[in-house]
C-alpha positions as CSV (number, residue, x, y, z in Angstrom):
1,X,69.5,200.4,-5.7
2,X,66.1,199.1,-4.5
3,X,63.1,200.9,-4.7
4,X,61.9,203.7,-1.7
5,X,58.8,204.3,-2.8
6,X,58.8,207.9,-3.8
7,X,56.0,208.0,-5.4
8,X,54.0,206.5,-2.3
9,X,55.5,208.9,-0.3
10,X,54.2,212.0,-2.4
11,X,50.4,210.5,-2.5
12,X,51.2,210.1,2.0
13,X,52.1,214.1,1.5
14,X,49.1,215.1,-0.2
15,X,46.8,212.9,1.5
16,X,48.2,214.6,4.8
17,X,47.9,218.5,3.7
18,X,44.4,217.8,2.5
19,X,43.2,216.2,5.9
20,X,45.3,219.4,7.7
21,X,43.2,221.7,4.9
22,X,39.7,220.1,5.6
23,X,40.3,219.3,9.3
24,X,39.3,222.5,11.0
25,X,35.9,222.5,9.0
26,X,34.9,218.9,10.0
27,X,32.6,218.9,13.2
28,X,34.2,215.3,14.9
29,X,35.5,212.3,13.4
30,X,33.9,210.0,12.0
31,X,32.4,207.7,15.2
32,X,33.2,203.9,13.7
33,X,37.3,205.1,14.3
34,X,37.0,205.7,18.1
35,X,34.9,205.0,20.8
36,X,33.9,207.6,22.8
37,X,31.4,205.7,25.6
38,X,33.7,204.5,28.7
39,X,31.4,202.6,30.0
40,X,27.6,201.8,30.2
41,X,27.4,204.3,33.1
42,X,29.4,206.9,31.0
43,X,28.7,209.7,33.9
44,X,30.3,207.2,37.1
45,X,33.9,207.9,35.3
46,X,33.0,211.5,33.2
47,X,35.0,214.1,35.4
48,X,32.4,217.0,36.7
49,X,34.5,220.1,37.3
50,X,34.5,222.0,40.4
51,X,33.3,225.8,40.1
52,X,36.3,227.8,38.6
53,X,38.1,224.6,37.5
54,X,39.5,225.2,34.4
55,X,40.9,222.5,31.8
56,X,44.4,222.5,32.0
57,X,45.0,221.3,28.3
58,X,43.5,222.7,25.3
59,X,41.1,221.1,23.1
60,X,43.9,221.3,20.3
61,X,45.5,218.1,22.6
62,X,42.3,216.5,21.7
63,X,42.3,217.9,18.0
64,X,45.5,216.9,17.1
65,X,45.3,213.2,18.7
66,X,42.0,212.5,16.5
67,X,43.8,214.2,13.5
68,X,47.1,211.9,13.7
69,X,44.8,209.0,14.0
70,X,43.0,209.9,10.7
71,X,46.1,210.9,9.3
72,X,47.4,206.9,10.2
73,X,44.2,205.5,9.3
74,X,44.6,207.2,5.7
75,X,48.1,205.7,5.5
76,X,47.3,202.2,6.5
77,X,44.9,201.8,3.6
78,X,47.3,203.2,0.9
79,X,50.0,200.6,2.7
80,X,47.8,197.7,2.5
81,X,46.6,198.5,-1.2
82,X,50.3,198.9,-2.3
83,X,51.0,195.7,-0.4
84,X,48.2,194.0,-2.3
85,X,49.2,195.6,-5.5
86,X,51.6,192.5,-6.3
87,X,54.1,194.8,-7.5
88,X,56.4,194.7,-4.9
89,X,58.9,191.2,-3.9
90,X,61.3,190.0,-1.7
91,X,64.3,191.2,-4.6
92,X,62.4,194.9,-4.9
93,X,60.3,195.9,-2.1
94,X,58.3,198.9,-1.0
95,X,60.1,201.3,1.9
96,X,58.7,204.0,3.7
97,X,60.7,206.2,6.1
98,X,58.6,207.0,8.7
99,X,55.4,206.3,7.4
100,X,53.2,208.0,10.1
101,X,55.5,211.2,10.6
102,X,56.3,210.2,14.8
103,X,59.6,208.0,14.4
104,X,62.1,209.4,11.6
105,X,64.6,207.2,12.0
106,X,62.0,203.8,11.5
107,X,60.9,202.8,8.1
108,X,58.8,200.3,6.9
109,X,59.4,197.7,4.3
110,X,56.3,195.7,2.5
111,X,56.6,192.9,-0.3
112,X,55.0,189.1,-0.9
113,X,57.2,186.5,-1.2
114,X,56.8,183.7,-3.8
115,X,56.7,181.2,-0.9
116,X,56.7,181.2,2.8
117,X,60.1,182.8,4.3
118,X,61.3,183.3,7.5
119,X,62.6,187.3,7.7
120,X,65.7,189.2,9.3
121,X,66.9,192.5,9.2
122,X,70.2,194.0,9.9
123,X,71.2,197.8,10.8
124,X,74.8,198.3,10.7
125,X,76.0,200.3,13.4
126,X,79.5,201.6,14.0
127,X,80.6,198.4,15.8
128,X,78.7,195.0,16.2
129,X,77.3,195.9,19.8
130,X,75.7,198.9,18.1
131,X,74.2,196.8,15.2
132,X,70.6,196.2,15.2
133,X,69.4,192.2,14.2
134,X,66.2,191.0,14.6
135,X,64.5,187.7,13.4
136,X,60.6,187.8,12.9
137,X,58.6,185.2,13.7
138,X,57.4,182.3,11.6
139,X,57.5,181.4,7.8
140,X,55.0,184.2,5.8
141,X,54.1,185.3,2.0
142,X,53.3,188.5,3.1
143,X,55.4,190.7,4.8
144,X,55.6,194.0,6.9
145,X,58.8,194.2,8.2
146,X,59.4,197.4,10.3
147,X,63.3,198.6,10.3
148,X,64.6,200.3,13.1
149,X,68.1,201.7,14.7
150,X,68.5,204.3,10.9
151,X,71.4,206.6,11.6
152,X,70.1,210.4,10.9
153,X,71.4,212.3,8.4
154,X,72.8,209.5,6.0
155,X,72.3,206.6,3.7
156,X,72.0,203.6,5.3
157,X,72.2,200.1,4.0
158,X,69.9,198.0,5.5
159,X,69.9,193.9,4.7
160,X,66.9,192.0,4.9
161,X,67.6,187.6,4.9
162,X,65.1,185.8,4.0
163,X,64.9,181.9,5.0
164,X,62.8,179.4,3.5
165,X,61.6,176.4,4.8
166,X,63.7,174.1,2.9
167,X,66.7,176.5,4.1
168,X,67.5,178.6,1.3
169,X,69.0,181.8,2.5
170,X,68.8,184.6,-0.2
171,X,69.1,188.4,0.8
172,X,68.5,192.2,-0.4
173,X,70.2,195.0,0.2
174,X,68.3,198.6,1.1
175,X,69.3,201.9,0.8
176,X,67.4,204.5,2.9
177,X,68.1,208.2,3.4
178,X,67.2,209.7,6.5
179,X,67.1,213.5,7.4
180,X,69.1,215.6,9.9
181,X,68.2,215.2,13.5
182,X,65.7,218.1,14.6
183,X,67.0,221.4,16.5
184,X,65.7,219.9,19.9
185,X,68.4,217.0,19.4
186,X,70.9,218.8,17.2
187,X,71.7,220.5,20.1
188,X,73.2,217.5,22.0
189,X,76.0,216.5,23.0
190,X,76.8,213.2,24.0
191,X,80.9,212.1,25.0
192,X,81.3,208.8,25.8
193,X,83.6,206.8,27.5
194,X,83.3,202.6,27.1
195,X,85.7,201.3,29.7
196,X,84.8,197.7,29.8
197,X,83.4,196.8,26.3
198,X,82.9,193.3,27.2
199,X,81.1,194.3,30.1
200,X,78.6,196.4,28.3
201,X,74.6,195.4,28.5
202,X,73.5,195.3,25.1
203,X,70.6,197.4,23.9
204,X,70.1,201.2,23.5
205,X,69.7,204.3,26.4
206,X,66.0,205.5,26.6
207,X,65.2,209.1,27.8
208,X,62.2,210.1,29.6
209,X,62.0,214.0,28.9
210,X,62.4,213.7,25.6
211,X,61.7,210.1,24.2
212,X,64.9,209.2,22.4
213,X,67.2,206.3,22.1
214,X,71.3,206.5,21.9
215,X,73.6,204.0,21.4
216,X,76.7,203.4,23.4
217,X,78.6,206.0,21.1
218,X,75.9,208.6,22.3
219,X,74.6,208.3,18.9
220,X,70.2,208.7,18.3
221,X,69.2,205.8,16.5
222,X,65.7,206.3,17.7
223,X,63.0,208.9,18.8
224,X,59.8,210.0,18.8
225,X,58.6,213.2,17.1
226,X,56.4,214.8,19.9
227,X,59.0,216.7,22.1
228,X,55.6,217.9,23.7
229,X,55.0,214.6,26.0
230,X,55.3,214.8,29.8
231,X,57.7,212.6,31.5
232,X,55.3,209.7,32.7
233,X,56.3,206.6,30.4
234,X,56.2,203.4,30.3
235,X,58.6,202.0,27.5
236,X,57.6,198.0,27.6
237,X,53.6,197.6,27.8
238,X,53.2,194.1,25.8
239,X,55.9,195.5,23.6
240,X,54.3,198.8,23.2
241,X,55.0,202.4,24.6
242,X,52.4,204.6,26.8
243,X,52.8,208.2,26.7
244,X,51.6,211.0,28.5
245,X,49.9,214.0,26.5
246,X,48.4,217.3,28.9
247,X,48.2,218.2,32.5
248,X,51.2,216.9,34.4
249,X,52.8,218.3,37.5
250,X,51.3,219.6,40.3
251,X,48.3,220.0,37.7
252,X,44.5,218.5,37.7
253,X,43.1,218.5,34.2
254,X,42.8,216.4,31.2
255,X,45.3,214.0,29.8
256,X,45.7,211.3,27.3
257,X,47.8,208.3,27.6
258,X,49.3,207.5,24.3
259,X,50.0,203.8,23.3
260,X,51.8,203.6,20.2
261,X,54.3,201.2,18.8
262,X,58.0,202.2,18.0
263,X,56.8,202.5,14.4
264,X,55.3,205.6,15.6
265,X,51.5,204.4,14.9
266,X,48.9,205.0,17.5
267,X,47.0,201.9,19.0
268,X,45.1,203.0,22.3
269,X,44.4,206.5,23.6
270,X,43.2,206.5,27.3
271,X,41.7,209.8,28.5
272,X,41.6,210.9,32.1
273,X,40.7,214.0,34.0
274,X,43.5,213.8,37.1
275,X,46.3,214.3,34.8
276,X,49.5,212.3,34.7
277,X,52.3,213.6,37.1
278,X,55.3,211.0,36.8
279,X,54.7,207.1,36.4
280,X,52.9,204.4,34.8
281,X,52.4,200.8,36.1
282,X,50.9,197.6,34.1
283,X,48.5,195.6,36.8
284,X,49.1,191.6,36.3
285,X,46.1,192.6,34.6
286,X,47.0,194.7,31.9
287,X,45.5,197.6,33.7
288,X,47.6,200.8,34.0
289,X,47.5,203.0,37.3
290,X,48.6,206.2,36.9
291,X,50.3,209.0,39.3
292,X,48.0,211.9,39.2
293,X,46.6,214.8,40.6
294,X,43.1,215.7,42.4
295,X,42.3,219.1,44.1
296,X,44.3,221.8,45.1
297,X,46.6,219.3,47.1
298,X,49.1,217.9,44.3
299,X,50.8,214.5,43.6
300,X,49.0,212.7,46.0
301,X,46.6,210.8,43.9
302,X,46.7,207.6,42.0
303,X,43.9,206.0,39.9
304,X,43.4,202.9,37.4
305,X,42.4,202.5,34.3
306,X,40.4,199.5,32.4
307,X,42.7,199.1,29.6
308,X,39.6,197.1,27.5
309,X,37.0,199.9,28.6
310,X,39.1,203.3,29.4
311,X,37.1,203.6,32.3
312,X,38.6,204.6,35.8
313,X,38.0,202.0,37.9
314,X,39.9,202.4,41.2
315,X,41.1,205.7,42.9
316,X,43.3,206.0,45.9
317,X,43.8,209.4,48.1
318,X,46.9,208.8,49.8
319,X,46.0,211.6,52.2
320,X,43.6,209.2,53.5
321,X,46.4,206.9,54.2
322,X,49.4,208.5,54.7
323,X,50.1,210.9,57.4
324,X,50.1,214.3,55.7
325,X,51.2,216.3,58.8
326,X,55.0,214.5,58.9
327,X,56.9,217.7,57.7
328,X,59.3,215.6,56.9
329,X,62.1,218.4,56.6
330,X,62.5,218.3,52.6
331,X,63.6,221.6,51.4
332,X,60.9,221.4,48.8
333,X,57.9,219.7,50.9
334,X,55.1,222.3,51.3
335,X,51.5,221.6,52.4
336,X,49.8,221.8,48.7
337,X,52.7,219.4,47.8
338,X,53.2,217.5,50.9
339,X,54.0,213.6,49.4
340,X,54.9,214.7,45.7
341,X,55.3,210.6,44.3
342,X,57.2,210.3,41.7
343,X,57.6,206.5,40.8
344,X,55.3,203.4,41.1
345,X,55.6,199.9,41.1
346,X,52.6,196.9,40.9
347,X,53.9,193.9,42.9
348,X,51.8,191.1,43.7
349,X,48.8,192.9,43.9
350,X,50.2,195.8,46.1
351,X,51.6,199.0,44.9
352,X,54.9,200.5,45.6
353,X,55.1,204.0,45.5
354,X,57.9,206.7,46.2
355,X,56.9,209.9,47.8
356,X,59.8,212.5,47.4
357,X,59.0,215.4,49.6
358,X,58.7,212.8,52.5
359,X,61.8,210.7,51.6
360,X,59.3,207.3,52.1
361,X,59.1,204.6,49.8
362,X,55.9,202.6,51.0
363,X,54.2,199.9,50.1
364,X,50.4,199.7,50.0
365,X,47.6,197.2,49.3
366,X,46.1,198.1,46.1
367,X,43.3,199.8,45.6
368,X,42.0,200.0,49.2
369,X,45.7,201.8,50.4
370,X,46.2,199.7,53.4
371,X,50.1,200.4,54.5
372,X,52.4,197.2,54.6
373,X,55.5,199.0,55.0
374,X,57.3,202.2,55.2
375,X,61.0,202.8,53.8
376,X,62.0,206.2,55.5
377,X,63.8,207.6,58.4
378,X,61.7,207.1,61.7
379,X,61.7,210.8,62.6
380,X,58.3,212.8,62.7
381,X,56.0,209.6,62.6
382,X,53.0,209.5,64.5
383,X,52.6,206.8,66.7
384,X,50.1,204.5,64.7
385,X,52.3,204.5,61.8
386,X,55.5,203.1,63.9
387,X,54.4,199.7,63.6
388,X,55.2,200.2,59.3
389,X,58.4,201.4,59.9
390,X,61.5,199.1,58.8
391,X,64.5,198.6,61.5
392,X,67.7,198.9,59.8
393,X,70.0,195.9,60.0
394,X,73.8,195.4,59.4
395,X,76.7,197.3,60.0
396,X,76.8,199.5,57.0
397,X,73.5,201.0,56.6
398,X,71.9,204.6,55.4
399,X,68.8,205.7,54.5
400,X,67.7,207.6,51.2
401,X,66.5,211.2,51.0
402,X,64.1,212.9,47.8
403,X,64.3,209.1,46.4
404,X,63.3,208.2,42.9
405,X,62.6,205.0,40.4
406,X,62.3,202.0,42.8
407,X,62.3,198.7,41.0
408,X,61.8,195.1,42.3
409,X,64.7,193.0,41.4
410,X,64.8,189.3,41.4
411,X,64.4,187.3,44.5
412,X,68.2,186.9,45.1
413,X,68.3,185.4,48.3
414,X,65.5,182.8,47.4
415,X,63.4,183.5,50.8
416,X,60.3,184.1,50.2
417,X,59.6,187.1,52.9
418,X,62.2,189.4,51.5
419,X,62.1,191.4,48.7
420,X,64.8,193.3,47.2
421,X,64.5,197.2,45.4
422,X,67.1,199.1,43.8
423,X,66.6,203.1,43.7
424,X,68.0,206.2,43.3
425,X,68.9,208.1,46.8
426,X,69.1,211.7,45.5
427,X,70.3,212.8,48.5
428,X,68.7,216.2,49.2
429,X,68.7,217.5,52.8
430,X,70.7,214.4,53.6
431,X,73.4,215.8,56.4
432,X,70.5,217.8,58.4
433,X,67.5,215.2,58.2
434,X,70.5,212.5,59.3
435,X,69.8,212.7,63.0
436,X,72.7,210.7,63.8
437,X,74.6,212.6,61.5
438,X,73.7,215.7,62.7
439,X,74.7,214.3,66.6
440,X,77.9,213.4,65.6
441,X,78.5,216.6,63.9
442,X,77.9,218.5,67.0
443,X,79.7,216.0,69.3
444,X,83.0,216.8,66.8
445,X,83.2,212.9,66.0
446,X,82.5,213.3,62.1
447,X,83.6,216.5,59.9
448,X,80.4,217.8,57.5
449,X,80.9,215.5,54.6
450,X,80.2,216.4,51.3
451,X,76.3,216.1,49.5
452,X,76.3,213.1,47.2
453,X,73.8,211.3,44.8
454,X,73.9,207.2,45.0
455,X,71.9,204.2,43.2
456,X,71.5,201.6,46.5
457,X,69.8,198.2,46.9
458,X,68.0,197.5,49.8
459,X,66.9,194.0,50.8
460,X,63.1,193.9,53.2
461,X,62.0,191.0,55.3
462,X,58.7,191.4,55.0
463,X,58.1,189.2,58.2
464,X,60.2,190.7,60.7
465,X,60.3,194.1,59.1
466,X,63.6,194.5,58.8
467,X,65.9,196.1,55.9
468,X,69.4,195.5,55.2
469,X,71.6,197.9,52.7
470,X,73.1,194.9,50.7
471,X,75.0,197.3,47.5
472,X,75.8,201.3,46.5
473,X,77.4,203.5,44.1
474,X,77.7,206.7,43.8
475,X,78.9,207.8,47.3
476,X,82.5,207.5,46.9
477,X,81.5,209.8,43.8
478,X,81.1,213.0,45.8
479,X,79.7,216.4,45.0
480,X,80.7,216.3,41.5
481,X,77.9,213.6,41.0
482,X,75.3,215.1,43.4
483,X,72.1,214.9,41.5
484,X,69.6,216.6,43.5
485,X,66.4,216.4,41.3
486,X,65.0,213.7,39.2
487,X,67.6,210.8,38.0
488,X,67.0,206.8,38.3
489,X,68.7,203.7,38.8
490,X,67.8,200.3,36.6
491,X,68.9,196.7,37.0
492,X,70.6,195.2,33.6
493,X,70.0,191.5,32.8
494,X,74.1,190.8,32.8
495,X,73.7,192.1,37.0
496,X,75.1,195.5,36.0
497,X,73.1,198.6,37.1
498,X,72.9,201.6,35.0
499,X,72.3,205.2,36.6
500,X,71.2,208.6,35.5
501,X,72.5,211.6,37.4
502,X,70.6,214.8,36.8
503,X,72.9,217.5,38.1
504,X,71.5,221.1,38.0
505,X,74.0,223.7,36.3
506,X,74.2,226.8,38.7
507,X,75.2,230.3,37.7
508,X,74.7,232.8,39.9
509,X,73.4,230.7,42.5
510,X,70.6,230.0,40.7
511,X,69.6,226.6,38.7
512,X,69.0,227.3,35.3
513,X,69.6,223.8,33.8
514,X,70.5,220.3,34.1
515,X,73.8,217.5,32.7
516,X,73.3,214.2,32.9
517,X,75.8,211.6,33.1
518,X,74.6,208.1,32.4
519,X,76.8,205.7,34.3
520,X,77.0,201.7,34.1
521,X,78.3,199.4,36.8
522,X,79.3,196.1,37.7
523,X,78.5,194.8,40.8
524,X,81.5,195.8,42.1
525,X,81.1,199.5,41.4
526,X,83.2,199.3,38.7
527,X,82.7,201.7,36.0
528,X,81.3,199.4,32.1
529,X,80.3,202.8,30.5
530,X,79.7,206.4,31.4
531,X,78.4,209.3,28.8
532,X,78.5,213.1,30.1
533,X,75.8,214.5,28.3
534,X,75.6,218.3,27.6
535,X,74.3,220.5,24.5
536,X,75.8,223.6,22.3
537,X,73.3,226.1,24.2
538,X,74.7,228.8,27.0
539,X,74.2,227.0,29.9
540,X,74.5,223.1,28.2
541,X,71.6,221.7,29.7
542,X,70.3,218.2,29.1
543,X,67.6,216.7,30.9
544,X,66.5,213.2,31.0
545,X,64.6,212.6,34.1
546,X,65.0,209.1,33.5
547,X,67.0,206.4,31.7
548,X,66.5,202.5,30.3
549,X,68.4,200.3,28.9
550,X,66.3,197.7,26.0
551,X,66.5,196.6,22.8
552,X,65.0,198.6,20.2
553,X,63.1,195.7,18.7
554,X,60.1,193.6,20.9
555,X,57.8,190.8,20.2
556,X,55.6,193.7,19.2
557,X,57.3,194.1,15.8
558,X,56.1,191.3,15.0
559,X,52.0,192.4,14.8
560,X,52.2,195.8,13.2
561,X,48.5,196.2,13.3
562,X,48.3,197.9,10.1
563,X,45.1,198.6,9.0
564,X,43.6,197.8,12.8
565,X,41.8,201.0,13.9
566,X,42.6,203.0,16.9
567,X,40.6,202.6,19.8
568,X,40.1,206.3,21.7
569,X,39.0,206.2,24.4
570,X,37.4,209.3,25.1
571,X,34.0,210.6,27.1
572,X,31.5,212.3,24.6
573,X,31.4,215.8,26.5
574,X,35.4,215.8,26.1
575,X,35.7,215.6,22.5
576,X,36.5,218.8,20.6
């Protein structure tokens, strides 16, 4: 049996309780491990609260950010002095399970090769399509060679293959123990249904509430140990993830954006004083705008960030805009929470973004927030907006109601004034903000049909501001998979579509909880994949707000950055 690195693992221990021990007596971290000036103007992007604002997070958020990063910093150097040591080779290498304490079910393996090999690493899952392989780039003498897709609770053997340039294959076998899955996940249940095997996307099924991954057997093969985060992710930044840490809905107040690697270590932390309600988009810039908050009017705000700086850089008030006064008739639209968006998309230097409570998917020039289009029923527009309103097409045609997670899909028609989006039509207040509906209810002509939840794709010409409903599921579906809050629809790269249905549980009348059944399609509505989701608690609730299909290993695992300090980026009068 190869070696763990027990020993290595006891040092990590102690060096952890004694920074926990000392931490609360040190005034700030040292300053060469983060950088706390934004920019040379530090007080353009400082926020300046209002009289009787008060922080919505604690400085502990701030505290226990700096800590982790001096906790990973600590690690790094005792990982790159072991790796240095010499004692550890291809045959008998150094392995870590989770070596910064966010991502049990990753390890890390570290040896030098007696000449330059080329590296692979294979997890066995319980069939092939559940089996993790990945090939690293390039021939090396020293290695790093994260490992993940562990199954908790057991010993897994892991096989590293090692090429060399001439072609010689040899190979190691690993055998790492990982621990039980925590409370918040014991609780789970996944069942699972594969109808179509060979139709089945490849890859794993990210959550947003909690930040998880399951194979097709609903088994965790990955997640991340902060069951603390707010829903606003973004899973594939250059390989990377971005988290959300602090004020979140309906809330103005700090928050830090998290970019870490699926290793667990921290690279970037972004700091911002408008919170982080739902969504995070990557400009063709590498910037990030963020859905935020501002005032006492909530979900209405977006901002960018400087990913090189951490300096806010553009804001947009869509009350400036939009037309706040459309009631819209949501059941949940209010005036303090009159547009509540909840997804955005950066496309060709515009921005895409789905406002809920007024069932309007619209497209703006970004950052001055001048309106190209508007995706929404016509009723309750003032008169200067009609001009942004699309005109359905096509015989079979309906629009969505409390929408969420638009994505741009390929040009499929190859014209270069459409664009095509996939979403999630929720559904709520469908039959009664349905004017046609509702006339032909009245005139007797249609019986009141039942609520239901769909993933649709909807194809825009741009130039003669037209859209046409080119695909749906879900309707056919019915009440039973009538998901009335949160959910998402995503495009698979074999032209399937994978869903999330959020259903509230009732009892009583009164939602106490959420199911989720994750559903894949073919093109033809057919049913690939479903899993009904639930957990052992009174109710069974399981909440993901959002799901993704992806691989559990990126280009990123190739560049660990071990040893490359954080960069925190957070104004001077913020820190703890």
């Amino acid at each position: 049996m190869k070696r763990i690195g027990y020993g290595f693992c006891l040092i990590l221990a102690l060096v952890v309780i004694a920074l926990l021990l000392t931490a609360c007596g040190d005034e700030q971290s040292n300053g060469d491990e983060y950088v706390t000036d934004i920019s040379e103007d530090a007080e353009d992007t400082v926020y300046t609260p209002e009289e009787g604002y008060e922080s919505a997070v604690e400085d502990t958020l701030f505290i226990d950010i700096l800590e982790q990063i001096e906790r990973q910093t600590r690690v790094d150097e005792m990982l790159l002095a072991e790796l240095d040591s010499g004692a550890y080779s291809f045959d008998d290498p150094l392995v870590v399970l989770d070596p910064y304490g966010m991502s049990p079910l990753a390890a890390l393996a570290l040896f030098v090769s007696d000449e330059p090999m080329n590296i692979s690493v294979y997890v066995p899952g319980r069939s092939e399509l559940t089996s993790v392989y990945f090939t690293f780039d390039g021939y090396n003498t020293r290695h790093e060679v994260p490992i993940y897709g562990l199954h908790p609770d057991k010993l897994n053997r892991v096989e590293l293959t090692g090429r060399t340039r001439g072609g010689q294959l040899r190979s190691v076998m690993l055998e790492i123990q990982t621990d039980p899955l925590p409370p918040e996940l014991a609780q789970h249940i996944l069942i699972t249904d594969l109808v179509q095997p060979e139709s089945y996307q490849p890859g794993f099924n990210f959550t947003f509430w909690y930040k998880t991954a399951f194979d097709k057997y609903g088994e965790y093969r990955w997640f991340y140990n902060n069951f603390d985060l707010l829903v606003t992710t973004l899973y594939d930044y250059h390989g990377h993830m971005l988290f959300a840490a602090g004020a979140g809905l309906f809330t103005e107040g700090d928050v830090l954006i998290i970019e870490a690697n699926m290793l667990g270590k921290i690279l970037n932390v972004y700091h911002s004083p408008y919170g982080a309600c739902h969504d995070i988009a990557e400009t063709s810039g590498g910037n990030l705008i963020v859905t935020g908050n501002r005032g006492d009017v909530a979900e209405d705000f977006i901002y960018e960030i400087d990913a090189e700086t951490g300096e806010i850089v553009n804001r947009l008030d869509l009350k400036r805009v939009l037309q706040r006064t459309r009631t819209s008739g949501f059941p949940e639209h209010s005036p303090s929470n009159w547009f509540h968006h909840n997804a955005l998309v950066y496309y060709n230097g515009s921005i895409i973004v789905s406002g809920r409570h007024q069932s309007a998917v619209v497209k703006l020039s970004w950052p001055d927030g001048e309106v190209e289009w508007i995706l929404s029923d016509h009723s309750g527009w003032n008169p200067m907006f009609q001009r942004y309103l699309l005109t359905p097409i096509g015989g079979d045609f309906g629009w969505s109601f409390g929408q969420h997670a638009p994505v741009v899909l390929p040009d499929l028609d190859n014209d270069p004034d459409t664009i095509d989006i996939l979403l999630f039509d929720n559904g709520n207040g469908r039959f009664y903000l349905d004017r046609e509906l509702q006339r032909a209810i009245r005139n007797n002509e249609v019986a009141i049909p039942e609520n239901f939840s769909r993933m649709v794709h909807y194809r825009i010409n741009e130039r003669t501001m037209t859209i046409e409903q080119i695909w749906q599921f879900g309707e056919e579906l019915g009440e039973a998979f009538f998901a009335e809050f949160m959910s998402s629809a995503q495009p698979l790269e074999n032209g399937n579509r994978l869903g999330a249905f959020d259903r509230r549980i009732f009892i009583d009348e009164v939602g106490v909880g959420f199911s989720t059944s994750f559903v894949e399609v073919d093109s033809s509505g057919n049913i690939v994949w479903e899993t009904y989701a639930t957990s052992t608690d009174g109710v069974g609730t399981f909440n993901t707000y959002r799901a993704e299909r992806r691989p559990l290993y990126t280009v990123a695992a190739n560049d660990l950055r071990i040893g490359v300090p954080a960069r925190v980026f957070i104004p001077e009068d913020r820190l703890p």
